[in-house]
C-alpha positions in Angstrom: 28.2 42.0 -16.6 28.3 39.0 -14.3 30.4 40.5 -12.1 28.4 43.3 -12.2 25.0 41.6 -11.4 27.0 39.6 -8.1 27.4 43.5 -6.7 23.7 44.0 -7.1 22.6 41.1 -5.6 25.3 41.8 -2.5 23.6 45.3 -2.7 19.9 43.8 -2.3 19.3 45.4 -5.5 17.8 42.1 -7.0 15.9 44.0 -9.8 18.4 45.1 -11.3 20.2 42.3 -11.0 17.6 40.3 -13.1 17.8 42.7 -15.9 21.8 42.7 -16.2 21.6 38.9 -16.2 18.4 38.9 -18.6 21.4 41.2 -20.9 24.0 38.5 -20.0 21.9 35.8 -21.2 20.6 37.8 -24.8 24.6 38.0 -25.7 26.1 34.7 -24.2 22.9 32.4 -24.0 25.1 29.3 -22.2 26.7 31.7 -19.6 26.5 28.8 -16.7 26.9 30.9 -13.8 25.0 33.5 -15.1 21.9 31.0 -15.8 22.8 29.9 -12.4 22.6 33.1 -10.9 19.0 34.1 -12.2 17.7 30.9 -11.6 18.2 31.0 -7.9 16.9 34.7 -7.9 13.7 33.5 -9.5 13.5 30.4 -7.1 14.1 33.0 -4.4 11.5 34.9 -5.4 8.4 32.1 -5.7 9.0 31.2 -9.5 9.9 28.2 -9.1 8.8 27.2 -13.2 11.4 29.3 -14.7 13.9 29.1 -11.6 13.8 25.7 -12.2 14.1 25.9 -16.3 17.2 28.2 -16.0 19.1 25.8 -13.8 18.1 22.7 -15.9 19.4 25.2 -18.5 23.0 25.7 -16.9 23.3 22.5 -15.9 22.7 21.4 -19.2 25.7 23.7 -19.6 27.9 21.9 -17.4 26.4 18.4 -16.7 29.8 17.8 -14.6 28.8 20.8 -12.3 28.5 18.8 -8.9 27.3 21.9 -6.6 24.9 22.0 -9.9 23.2 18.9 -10.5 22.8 19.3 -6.3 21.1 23.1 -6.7 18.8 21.8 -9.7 17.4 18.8 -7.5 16.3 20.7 -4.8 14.8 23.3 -7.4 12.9 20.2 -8.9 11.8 19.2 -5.4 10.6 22.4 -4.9 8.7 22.5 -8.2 7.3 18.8 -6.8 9.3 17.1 -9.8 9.9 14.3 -7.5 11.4 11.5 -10.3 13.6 14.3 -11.5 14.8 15.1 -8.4 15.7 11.6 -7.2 17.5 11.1 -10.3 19.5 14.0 -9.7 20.4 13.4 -6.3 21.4 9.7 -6.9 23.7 10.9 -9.4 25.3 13.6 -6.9 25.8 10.9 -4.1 27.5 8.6 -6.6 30.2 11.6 -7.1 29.8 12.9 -3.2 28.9 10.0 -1.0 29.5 11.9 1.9 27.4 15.2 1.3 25.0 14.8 3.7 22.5 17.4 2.6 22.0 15.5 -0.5 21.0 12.4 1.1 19.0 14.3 3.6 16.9 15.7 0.5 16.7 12.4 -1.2 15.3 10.4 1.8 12.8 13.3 2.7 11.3 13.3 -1.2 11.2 9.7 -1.4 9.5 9.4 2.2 7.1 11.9 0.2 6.5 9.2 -2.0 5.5 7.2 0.8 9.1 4.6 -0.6 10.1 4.5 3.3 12.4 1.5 2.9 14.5 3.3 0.1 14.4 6.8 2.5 15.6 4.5 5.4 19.7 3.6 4.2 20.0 7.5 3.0 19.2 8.6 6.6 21.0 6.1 8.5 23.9 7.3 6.2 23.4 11.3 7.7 23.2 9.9 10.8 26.6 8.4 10.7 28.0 11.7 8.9 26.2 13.7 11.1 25.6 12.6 14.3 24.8 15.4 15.9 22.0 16.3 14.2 18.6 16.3 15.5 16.6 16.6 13.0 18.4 14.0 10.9 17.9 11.6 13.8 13.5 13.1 14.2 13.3 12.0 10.4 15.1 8.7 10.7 12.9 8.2 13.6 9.7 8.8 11.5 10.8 6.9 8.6 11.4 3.8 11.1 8.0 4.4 13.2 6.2 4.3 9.1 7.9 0.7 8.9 6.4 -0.5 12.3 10.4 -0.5 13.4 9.3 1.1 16.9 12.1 0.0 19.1 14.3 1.7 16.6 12.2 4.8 16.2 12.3 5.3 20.1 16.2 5.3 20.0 16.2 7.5 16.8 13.6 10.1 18.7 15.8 9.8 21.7 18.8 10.8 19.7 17.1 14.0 18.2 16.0 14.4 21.9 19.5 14.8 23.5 21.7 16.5 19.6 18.6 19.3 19.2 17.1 19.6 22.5 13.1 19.1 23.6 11.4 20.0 20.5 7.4 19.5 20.7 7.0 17.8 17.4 9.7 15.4 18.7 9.1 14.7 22.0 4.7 13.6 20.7 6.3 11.0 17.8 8.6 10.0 20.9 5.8 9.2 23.0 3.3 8.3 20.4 6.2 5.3 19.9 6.3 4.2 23.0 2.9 3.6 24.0 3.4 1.8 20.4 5.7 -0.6 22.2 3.7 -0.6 25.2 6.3 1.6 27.6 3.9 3.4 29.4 6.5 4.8 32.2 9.2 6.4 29.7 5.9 7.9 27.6 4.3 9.3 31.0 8.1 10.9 32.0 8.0 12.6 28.1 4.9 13.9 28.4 6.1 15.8 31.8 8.8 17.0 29.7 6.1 18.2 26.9 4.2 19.7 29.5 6.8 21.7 31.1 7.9 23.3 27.3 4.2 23.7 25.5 1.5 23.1 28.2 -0.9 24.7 25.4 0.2 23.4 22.0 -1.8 20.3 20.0 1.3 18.5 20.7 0.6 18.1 24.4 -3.0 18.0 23.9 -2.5 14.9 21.7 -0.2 13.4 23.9 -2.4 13.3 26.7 -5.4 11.6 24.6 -3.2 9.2 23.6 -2.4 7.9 27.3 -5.6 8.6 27.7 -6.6 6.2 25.1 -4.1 3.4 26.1 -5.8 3.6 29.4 -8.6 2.8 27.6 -10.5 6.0 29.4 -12.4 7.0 26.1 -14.0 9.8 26.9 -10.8 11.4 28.4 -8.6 10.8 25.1 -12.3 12.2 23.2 -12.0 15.6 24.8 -8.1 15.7 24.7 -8.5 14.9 20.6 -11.0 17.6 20.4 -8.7 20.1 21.8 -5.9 19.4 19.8 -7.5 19.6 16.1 -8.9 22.5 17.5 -5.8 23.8 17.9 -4.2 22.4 14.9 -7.5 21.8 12.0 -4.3 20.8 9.5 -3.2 17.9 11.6 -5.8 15.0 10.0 -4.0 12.7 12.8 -5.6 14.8 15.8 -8.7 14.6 14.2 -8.3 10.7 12.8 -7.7 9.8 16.5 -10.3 11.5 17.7 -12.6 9.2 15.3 -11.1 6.2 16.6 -11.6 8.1 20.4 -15.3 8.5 19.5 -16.1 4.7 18.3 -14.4 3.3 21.7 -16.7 5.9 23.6 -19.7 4.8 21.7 -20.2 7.9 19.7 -20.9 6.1 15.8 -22.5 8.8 14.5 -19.5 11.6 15.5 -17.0 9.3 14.5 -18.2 8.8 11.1 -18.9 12.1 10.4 -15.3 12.9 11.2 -14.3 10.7 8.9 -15.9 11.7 6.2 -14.6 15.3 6.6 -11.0 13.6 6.4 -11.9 11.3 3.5 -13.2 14.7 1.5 -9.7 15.9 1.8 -7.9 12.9 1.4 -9.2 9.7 0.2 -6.4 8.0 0.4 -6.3 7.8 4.1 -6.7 3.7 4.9 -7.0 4.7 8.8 -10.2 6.7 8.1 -11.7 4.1 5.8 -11.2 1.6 8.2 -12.5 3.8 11.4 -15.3 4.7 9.3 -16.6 1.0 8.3 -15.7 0.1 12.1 -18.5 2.8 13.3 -21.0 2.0 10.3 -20.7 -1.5 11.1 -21.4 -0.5 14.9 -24.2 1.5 14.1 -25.9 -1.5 11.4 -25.8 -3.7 14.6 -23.2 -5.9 13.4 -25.4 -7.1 10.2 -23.7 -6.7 6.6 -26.5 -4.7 3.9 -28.3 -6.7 2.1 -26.7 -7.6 -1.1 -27.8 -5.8 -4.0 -26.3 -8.1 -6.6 -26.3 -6.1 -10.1 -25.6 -9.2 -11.9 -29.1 -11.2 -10.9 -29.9 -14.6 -11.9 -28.8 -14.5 -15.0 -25.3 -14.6 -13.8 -25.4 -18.4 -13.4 -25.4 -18.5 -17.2 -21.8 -17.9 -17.7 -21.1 -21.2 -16.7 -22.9 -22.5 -19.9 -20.7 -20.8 -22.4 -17.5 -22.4 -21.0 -19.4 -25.9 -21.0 -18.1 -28.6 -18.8 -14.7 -30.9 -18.8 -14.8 -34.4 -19.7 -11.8 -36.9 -20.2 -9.7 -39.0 -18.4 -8.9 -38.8 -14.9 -4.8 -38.5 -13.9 -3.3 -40.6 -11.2 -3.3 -38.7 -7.2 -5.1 -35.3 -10.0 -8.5 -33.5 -8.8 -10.1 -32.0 -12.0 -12.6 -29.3 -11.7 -15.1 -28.3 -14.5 -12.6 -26.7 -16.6 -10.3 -29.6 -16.5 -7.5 -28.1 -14.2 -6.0 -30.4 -12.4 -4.9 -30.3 -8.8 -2.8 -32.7 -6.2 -4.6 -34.1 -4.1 -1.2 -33.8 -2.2 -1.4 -30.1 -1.9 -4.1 -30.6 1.0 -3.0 -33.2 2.3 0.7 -33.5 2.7 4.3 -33.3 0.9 3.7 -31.2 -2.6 6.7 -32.8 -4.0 4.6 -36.2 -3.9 5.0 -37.8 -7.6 2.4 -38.0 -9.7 3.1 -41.4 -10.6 1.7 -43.7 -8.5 0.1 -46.8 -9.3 -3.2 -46.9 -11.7 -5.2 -49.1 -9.2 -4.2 -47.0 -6.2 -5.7 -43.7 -7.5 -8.1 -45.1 -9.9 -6.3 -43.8 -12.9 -8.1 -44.1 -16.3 -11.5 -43.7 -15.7 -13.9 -41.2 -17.6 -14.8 -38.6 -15.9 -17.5 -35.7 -16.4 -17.2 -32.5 -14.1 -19.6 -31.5 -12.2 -20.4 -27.8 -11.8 -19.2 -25.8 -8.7 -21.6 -26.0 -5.7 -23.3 -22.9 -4.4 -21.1 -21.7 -1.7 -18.7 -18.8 -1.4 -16.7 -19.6 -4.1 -19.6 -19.7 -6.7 -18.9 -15.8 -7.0 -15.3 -16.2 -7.6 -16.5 -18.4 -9.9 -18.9 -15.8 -11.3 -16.5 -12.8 -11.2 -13.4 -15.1 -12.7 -15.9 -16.3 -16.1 -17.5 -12.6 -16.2 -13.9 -11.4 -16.4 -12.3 -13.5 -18.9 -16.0 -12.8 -21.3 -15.4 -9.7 -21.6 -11.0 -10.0 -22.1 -10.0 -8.0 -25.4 -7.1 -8.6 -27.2 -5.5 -10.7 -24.0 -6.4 -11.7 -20.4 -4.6 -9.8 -17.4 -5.3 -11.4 -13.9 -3.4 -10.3 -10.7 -3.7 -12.5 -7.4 -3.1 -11.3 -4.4 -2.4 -14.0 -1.3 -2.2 -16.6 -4.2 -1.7 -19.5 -2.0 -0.7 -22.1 -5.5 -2.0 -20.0 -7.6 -5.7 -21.5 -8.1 -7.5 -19.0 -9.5 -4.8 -17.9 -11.6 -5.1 -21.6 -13.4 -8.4 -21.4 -13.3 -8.2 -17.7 -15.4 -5.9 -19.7 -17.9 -8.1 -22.7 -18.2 -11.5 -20.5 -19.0 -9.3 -18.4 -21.6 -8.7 -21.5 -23.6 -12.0 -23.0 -23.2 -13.3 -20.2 -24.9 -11.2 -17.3 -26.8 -7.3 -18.8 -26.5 -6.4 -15.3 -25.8 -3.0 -14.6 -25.0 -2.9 -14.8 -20.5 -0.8 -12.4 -18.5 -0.6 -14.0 -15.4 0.4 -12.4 -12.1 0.6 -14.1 -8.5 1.9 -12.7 -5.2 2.4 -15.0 -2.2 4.6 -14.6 0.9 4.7 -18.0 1.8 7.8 -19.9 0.5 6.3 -23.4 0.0 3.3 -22.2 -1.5 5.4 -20.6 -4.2 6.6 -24.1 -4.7 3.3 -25.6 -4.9 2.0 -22.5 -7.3 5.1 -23.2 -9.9 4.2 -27.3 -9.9 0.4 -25.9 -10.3 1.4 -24.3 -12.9 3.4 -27.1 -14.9 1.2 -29.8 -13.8 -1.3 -27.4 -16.0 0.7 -27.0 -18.9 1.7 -22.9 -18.5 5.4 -22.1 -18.3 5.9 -20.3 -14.7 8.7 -18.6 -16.1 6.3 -17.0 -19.4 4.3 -15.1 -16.3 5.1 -13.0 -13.2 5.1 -15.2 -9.6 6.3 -12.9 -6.9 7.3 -13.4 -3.2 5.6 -11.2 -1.3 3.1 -10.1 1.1 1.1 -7.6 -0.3 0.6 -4.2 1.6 0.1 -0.8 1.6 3.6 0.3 0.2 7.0 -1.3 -0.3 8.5 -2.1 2.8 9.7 -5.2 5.2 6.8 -6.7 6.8 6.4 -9.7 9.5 4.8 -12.5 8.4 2.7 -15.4 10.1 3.3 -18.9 8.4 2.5 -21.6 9.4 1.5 -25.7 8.0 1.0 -24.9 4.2 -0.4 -27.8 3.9 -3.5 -27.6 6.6 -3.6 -23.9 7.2 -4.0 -21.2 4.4 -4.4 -18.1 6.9 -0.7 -16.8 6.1 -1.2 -13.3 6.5 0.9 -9.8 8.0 1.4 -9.7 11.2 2.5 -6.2 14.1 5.0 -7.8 15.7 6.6 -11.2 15.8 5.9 -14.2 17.6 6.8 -18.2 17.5 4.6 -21.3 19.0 4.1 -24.7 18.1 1.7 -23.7 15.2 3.0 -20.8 13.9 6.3 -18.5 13.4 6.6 -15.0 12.2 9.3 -14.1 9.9 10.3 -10.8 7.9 9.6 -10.8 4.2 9.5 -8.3 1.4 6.1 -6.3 0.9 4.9 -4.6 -2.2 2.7 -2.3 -2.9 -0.7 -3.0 -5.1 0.5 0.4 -7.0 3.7 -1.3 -7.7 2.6 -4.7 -8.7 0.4 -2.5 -11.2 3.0 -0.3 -12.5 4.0 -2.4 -15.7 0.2 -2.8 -16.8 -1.8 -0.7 -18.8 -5.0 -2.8 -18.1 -5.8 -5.3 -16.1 -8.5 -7.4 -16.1 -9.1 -8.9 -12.8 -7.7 -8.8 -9.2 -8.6 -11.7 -6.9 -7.6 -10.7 -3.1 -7.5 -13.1 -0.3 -5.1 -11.1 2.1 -6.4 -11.7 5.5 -6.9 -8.5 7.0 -4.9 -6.2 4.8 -7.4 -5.5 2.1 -8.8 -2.3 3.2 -5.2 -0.3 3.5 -3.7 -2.5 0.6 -6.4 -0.9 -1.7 -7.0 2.5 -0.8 -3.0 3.1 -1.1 -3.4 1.8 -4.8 -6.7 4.0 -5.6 -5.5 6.3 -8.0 -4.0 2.9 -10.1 -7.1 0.8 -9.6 -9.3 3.9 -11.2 -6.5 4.2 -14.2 -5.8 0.4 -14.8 -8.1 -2.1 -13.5 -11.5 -3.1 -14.8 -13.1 -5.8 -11.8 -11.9 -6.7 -8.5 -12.7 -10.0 -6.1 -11.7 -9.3 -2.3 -12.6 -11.8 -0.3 -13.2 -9.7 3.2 -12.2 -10.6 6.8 -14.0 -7.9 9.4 -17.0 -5.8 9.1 -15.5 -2.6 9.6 -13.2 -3.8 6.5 -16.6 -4.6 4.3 -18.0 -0.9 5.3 -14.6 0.8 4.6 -14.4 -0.9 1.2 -18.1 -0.1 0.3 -17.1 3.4 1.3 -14.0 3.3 -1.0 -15.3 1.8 -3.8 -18.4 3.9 -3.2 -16.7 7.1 -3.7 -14.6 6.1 -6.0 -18.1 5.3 -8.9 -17.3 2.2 -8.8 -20.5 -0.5 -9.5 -20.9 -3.2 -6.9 -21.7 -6.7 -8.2 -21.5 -9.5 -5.3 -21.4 -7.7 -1.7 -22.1 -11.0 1.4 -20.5 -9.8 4.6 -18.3 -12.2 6.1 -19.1 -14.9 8.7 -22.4 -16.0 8.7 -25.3 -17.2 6.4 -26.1 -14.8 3.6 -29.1 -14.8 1.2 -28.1 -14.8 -2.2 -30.1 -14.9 -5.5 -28.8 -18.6 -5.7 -30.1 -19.6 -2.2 -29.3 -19.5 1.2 -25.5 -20.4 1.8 -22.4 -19.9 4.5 -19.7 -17.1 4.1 -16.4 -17.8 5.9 -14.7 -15.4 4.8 -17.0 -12.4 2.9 -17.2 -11.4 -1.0 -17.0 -8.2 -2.6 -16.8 -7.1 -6.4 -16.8 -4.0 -8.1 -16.6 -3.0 -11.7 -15.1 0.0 -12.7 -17.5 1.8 -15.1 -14.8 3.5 -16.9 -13.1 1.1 -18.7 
């Protein structure tokens, strides 16, 4: 009967080549080929559920199958059973390194994943098997352009260029990549190319507004935008760039409402946030909303239930109000200064009683750190983000103990190297094991990938923070290091309590890439802000997301509070998510 269904299918007669394998299958229910058979039919045809069911089915047959455990990845990729299909492709390339296809289809699902760093070997892999290939060299070159490796993108997209020949899909990422690296004469000659081969696609149109734009001539790159999401409504670049067109041409009010067409399609896209609070901010003149702060004056109270520290002072130790302890070393020199110096030089000995924080920025950390620990149930989850040594981590351990001795999950994510020294002796100095909690170097971002990084004195200068490209002076040096994801750092949680963010810059994209997880897992968030356009895109995000807003001072400037009149550096945000 099998041999009789192959002659069907060679025939075209596909009908009746499902009902002599349906037969097959009723009399010999493990027939591997023949479950093979029907399930490509079926994926052939658009049912991809019971395509893909018959070929987990005959590869459960015959797990040692190589073209099979190949055939059923691509049929879970194709049912968007993306974990499965990884899996499945792994497994193939450990028995077939050199199959090409396979770690084609692997590095395009987990690109879908937005896991660019892990996409990035399996394609560099195809282009050594395959050099000839132009579109393995267009998606290396996309892959590389997502992790802000533009010099590399260019020579990927070249590649592609000169093994597949001038493509129009290729040829805009080419030149979209070099204006990136600021090679304005190799992306004018490409866009002559692009204008000899598709004078009237979106690709061209796009192309010109983005010279347009990096000749600054705004209204030029507007009209240009305009044209190409007219041509191509499904490209949400065209029309993102046209937002970011419109606010350099002084058109707020267009610009946001393009926006807010992308965000109703996809609110996960940071770059629409973030063009979106740049034009609201525009439009507010600059000034930050008054702060509606949910919490009132009855917030100040929380301090009285934790009371306030009183003891006896350590040698070269700052105590707060709590009783944690700080060195005095940390801001002012070496951290591996001993805590041991002489009682008469640091006054060791005497009684001290704490005095309550002072209104200023950090009162609402304050605020949002006692709130969060108040209302911990059956333990105490706090994530840091740009932990610098860990303060407010301590400071999360300290008000547990004061006041429910709840078991503390503690989680702190710093880049910087000597920081992450100084946060482990913070740690000890305070009596919690390092080693009992999760302290992870890092820079935080938008997903996993490589990042530059700025560091600089640890000791004076607590700016650390991402950086585009790389650069070295007296002050400063940029280095690579590891980035995570806030989705990532959340994965092994099923609640957290509080996140504390002071990431300089990245706050906006770092948390609209973890939205979905924050609504799921997290109960109150602290982001200290660094722009306006960040504040309005983050009141926008939390905004749509139901979230309720409790402290909201823009950054910068003196801000009315229900405490008093005080000065923001940097700004304060914090939400509380209603549902948990």
């Amino acid at each position: 009967m099998f041999q009789q269904a192959i002659l069907q299918v060679q025939a075209g007669d596909l009908a009746a080549a499902v009902a002599t394998l349906e037969k097959l299958l009723r009399q010999t229910p493990d027939h591997t080929e023949g479950l093979r058979l029907l399930g490509k039919i079926k994926l052939g045809n658009g049912d991809v559920a019971t395509g893909t069911a018959l070929m987990e089915r005959a590869f459960a047959t015959a797990p040692d199958h190589a073209d099979l455990r190949y055939e059923i990845g691509v049929a879970c990729l194709q049912a968007g059973a993306f974990e499965r299909a990884i899996d499945l492709f792994r497994e193939q390339l450990a028995h077939s390194p050199t199959q090409w296809e396979c770690a084609f289809n692997l590095a395009w699902v987990l690109n879908r994943l937005e896991r660019q760093a892990e996409a990035l070997p399996h394609l560099e892999a195809c282009a050594r098997l395959v050099p000839a290939n132009g579109d393995v060299w267009f998606n290396l070159g996309n892959t590389l352009s997502r992790l802000d490796c533009h010099a590399r993108a260019a020579e990927a997209y070249d590649r592609s260029l000169a093994a597949g020949g001038l493509k129009p899909a290729v040829l805009a990422n080419a030149i979209h990549t070099r204006l990136r690296l600021e090679d304005m004469p190799n992306a004018i000659m490409l866009v002559e190319k692009l204008s000899r081969i598709a004078p009237d696609s979106p690709e061209y149109a796009g192309a010109r507004g983005e010279v347009a734009m990096a000749n600054r001539h705004w209204a030029e790159a507007t009209g240009y935008f305009r044209l190409a999401s007219g041509q191509a409504p499904e490209q949400t670049r065209y029309r993102l760039w046209l937002a970011v067109a419109a606010v350099r041409a002084d058109r707020q009010e267009e610009a946001a409402r393009i926006c807010r067409t992308i965000l109703a399609l996809d609110g996960s896209n940071a770059a629409a946030y973030a063009t979106l609070g740049e034009a609201l901010g525009i439009l507010a003149g600059g000034e930050p909303p008054s702060a509606e702060a949910a919490a009132g004056m009855e917030a100040a109270g929380i301090f009285e239930r934790f009371g306030r520290w009183e003891g006896r002072n350590r040698r070269d130790m700052n105590h707060n109000f709590l009783g944690v302890m700080t060195r005095s070393s940390f801001y002012t020199g070496n951290p591996a200064e001993p805590a041991t110096a002489s009682a008469e030089a640091s006054g060791e000995g005497h009684h001290l009683q704490s005095a309550m924080p002072p209104l200023d920025e950090e009162y609402f950390e304050w605020l949002d750190l006692l709130e969060a620990v108040a209302a911990a149930r059956e333990r105490f989850t706090m994530v840091e983000l740009g932990a610098g040594f860990g303060r407010w981590l301590v400071n999360g351990h300290a008000a547990v103990n004061r006041l429910s001795r709840l078991p503390c999950i503690l989680v702190g994510v710093e880049a910087d190297t000597a920081h992450m020294t100084m946060m482990a002796t913070h740690f000890r100095d305070n009596g919690i094991d390092p080693a009992a909690h999760h302290l992870i170097e890092a820079a935080v971002t938008d997903r996993d990938r490589e990042v530059l990084f700025q560091e600089g004195d640890p000791f004076a200068w607590w700016g650390q923070s991402v950086q585009s490209s790389g650069a070295v002076t007296a002050e400063y040096r940029t280095i690579s290091k590891p980035g995570i994801a806030l989705s990532t750092l959340l994965k092994p949680f099923d609640f957290v309590d509080l996140i504390d963010a002071d990431i300089q810059g990245e706050e906006l994209k770092v948390f609209v890439a973890a939205r979905d997880s924050l609504a799921r897992k997290v109960r109150r968030v602290h982001i200290g802000t660094h722009g306006r356009g960040l504040e309005y895109g983050l009141r926008e995000l939390f905004g749509s997301m139901g979230w309720r807003p409790v402290w909201d001072f823009g950054c910068d400037g003196e801000r009315d509070t229900p405490f008093g009149r005080t000065r923001f550096q940097d700004g304060v945000q914090s939400w509380i998510n209603p549902v948990l």
